[in-house]
N, C-alpha and C positions, 0 to 999 in steps of 0.2 A: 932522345937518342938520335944521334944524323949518323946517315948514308951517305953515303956517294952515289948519285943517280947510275954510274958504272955499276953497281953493285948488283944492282934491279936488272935483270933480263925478263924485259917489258911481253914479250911474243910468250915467255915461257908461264910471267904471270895472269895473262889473260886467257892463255885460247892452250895451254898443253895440260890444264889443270879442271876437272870437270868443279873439284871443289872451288875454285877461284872464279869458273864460271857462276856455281850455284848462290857465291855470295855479289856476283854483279847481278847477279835476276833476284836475290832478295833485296837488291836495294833498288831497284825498276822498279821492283814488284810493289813495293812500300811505299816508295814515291806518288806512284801511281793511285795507290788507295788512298793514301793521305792529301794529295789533292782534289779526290774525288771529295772528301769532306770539308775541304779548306777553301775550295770555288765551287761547290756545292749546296755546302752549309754557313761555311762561319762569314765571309763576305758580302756570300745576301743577307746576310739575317744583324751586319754591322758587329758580328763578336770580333775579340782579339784572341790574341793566343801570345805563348812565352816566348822570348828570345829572339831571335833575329826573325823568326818567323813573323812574329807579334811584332816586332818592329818596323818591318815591313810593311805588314799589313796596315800599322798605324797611320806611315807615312801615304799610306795608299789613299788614306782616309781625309788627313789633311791638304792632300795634291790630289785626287783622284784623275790627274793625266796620266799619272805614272802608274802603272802596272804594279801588281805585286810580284812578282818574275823578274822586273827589271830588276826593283831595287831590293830582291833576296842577289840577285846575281852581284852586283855592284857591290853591297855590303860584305858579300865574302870573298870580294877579290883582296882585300890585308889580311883576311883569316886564314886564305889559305897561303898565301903568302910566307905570313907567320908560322902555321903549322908545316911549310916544309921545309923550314929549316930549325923547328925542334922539336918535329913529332916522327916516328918512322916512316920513313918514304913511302911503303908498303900501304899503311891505313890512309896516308893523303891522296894517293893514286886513286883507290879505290873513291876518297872524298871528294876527290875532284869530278869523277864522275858522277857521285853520286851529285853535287853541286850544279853541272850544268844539269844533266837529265831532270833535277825538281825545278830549276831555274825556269827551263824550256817548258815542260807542263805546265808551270803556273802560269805561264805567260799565253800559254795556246788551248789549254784543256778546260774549259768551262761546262763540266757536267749537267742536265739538268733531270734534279731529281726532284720528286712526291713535294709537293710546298707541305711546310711545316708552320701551322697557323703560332701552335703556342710556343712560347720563347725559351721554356725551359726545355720541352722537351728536342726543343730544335740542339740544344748545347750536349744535353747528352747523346743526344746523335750523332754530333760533329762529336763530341767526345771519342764515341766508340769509335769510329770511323776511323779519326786520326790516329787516335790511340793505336790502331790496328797497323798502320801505314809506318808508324814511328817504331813500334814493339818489330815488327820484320825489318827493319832497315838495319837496327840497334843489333837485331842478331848478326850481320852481316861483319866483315872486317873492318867497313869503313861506314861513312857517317853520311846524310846527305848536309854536309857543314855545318855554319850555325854555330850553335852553341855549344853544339860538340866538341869543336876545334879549342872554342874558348876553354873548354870545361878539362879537358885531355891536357893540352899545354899549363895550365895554370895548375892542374895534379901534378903535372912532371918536374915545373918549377919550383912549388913551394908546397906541395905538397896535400892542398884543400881540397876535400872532397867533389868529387865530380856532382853529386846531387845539393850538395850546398851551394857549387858556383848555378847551378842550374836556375834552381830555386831562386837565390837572390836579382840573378837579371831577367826570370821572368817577373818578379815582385816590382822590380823597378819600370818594365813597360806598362805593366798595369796602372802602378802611377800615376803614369804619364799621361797613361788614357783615360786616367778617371777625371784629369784637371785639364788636358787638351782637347777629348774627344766626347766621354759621355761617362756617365757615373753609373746609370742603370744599364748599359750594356758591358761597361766595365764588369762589372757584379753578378751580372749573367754570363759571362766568358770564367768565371771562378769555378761554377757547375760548367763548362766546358773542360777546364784543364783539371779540374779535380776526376772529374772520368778518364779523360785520357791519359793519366797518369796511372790510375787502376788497373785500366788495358794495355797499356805500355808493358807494364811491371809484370801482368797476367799473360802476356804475349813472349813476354826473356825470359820469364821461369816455371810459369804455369804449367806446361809441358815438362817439366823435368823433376816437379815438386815431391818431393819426399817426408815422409813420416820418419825420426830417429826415436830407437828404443833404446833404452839401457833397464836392462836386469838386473836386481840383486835375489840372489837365490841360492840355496845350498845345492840346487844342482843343474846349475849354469851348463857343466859340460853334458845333460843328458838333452837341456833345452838346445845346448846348441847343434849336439848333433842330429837332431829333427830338423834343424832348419837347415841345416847343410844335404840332407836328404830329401828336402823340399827344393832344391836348389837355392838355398840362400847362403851369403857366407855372415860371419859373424868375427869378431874379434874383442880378445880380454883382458880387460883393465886389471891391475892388483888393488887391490881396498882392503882397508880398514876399520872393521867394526868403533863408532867411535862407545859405544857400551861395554862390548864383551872385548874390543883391543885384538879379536881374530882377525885374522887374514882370508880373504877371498875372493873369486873372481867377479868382475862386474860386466857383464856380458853389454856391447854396444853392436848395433847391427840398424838396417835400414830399412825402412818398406813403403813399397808405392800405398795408394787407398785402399786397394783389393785385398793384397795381401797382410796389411794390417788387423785387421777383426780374425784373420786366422791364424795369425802370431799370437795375436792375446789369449786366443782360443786353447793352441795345446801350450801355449807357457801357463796356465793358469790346469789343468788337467795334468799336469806332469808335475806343477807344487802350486798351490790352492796360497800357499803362503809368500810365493813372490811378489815383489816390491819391483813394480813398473815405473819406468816414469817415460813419456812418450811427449816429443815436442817437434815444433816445425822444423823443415831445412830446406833452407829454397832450392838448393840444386846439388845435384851430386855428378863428380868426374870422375872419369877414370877409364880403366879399362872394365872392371865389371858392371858398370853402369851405366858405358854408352860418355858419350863426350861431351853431354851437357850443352853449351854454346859454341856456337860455330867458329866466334871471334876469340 
C-alpha cells in the first residue's frame, strides 16, 4: 500500500494520540529489554540469533571493529528504504524509529548482568529476555526493522507467510554460522531462538488467549441463557443430526481459563448429556472482548 508522505500529519501521529504514544513506548520499551539480552547475554557468551539481528551479530563476529549497532543500522538503511515505498507509511514511521532507537542501544547499551557459567542455560535466558523485548515491540504498530520489513513487504508482494519468510532467513544465518563462525555455538543459539520464539508468541497472544466451546444439546437455549446471565454472550449455529437428520442448535461461545471449569460445570447440570467439544483460540477481537493487539 503507498501514501503520500502529504497524507501523514506527522505532529498529529506522534504527540495528539496517547494510543500512538503508547505504541512508540512499546517499541523503546522492547528494544530496550531485548538489548538488555542481546549485549547482555547472546554477545558475551558468542550465540547468534535470526535475521538481520543474527547477521549482524555475525558480521560482528568476523570484524569485531565493527559494532553490532553499526551494522544492524547500515543493513536497514535498503530495508527501510524498500519498505517505504511498499509498506504503509504509518508502520515504516513508527519502523524507522524503532530502527534507530535499537540501532543507538546496541551501539551504546552494554548491560552487565549475573555471569552465566552454563551455556545452555545462558541461551534460555537470552531466550526469555529477547523473547520478551521482540513479543512488546511486535505488539506495537511498527517493527524495530529487520526482518520485519523483509517479512511484511514480501506478504504484500507475493503473498508468503510472514513466519515462513521469518524462519527461512533466520535458517540461512545459522548456516552461515555453523561453517564461518562455530558449529557448537551455532547449536546452542537453536536453544536461544527456539525460547524466544515461545516468549515472543506468549508475549502477542498470551494475554488475550481464549478457550472456544461449542455445544450440541437439546437445550442449547436454556444453557445459553445462563451464560448470558453470567454475563457471557453466546451464538447459534444450525446442525444437523447426521443419524436422526434433526435439526438443531450448536451453541459456539468463548471463555477465558477461569471461566471455563464453570461453563462445563452448569452446561453439564442443565443436560448431563451434552456433547462439548472445547479447543484453543489464540486471540479474540472485538468489541465484547477488548481489542486484542494494539497493531
Amino acid at each position: 500500500m503507498n501514501i503520500n508522505v502529504s497524507d501523514i500529519n506527522l505532529n498529529e501521529l506522534f504527540f495528539n494520540s496517547s494510543k500512538n504514544l503508547l505504541n512508540l513506548s512499546m517499541i523503546a520499551l522492547g528494544s530496550l529489554i531485548f538489548i538488555l539480552g542481546l549485549n547482555g547475554i547472546l554477545v558475551p557468551h558468542g550465540f547468534l540469533s535470526g535475521g538481520v539481528v543474527g547477521l549482524s551479530i555475525l558480521i560482528h563476529y568476523l570484524v569485531p571493529v565493527i559494532g553490532v549497532g553499526a551494522v544492524y543500522f547500515l543493513l536497514n538503511l535498503p530495508l527501510v528504504f524498500l519498505g517505504w515505498f511498499n509498506i504503509s507509511r504509518r508502520f515504516m514511521i513508527y519502523t524507522l524509529f524503532g530502527t534507530v532507537f535499537f540501532s543507538v542501544l546496541a551501539a551504546t547499551f552494554y548491560p552487565q548482568l549475573p555471569e552465566i557459567q552454563d551455556p545452555i542455560l545462558a541461551a534460555l535466558s537470552g531466550g526469555v529476555i529477547c523473547g520478551t523485548g521482540a513479543g512488546l515491540i511486535l505488539r506495537s504498530l511498527g517493527s524495530a526493522g529487520g526482518t520485519d520489513i523483509i517479512a511484511v513487504y514480501l506478504y504484500n508482494k507475493f503473498g508468503l507467510r510472514i513466519g515462513l519468510v521469518t524462519f527461512s532467513l533466520s535458517a540461512v544465518i545459522l548456516l552461515a554460522g555453523a561453517f564461518l563462525y562455530d558449529l557448537q555455538m551455532t547449536l546452542y543459539s537453536l536453544i536461544y531462538l527456539f525460547t524466544q520464539g515461545k516468549i515472543t508468541d506468549a508475549i502477542m497472544v498470551g494475554f488475550n488467549q481464549r478457550k472456544t466451546l461449542m455445544v450440541v444439546s437439546d437445550h442449547v437455549q436454556t444453557i445459553a441463557q445462563k451464560m448470558v446471565e453470567n454475563g457471557r454472550t453466546a451464538t447459534f449455529f444450525k446442525g444437523v443430526g447426521a443419524y436422526s437428520g434433526n435439526e438443531r442448535n450448536v451453541l459456539y461461545t468463548v471463555a477465558n481459563f477461569i471461566e471455563l471449569a464453570q461453563m462445563k460445570d452448569y452446561i453439564f447440570k442443565l443436560d448431563p448429556e451434552a456433547f462439548v467439544v472445547v479447543y484453543d483460540t489464540l486471540e479474540i477481537m472485538g468489541k465484547r472482548y477488548g481489542t486484542g493487539r494494539i497493531f
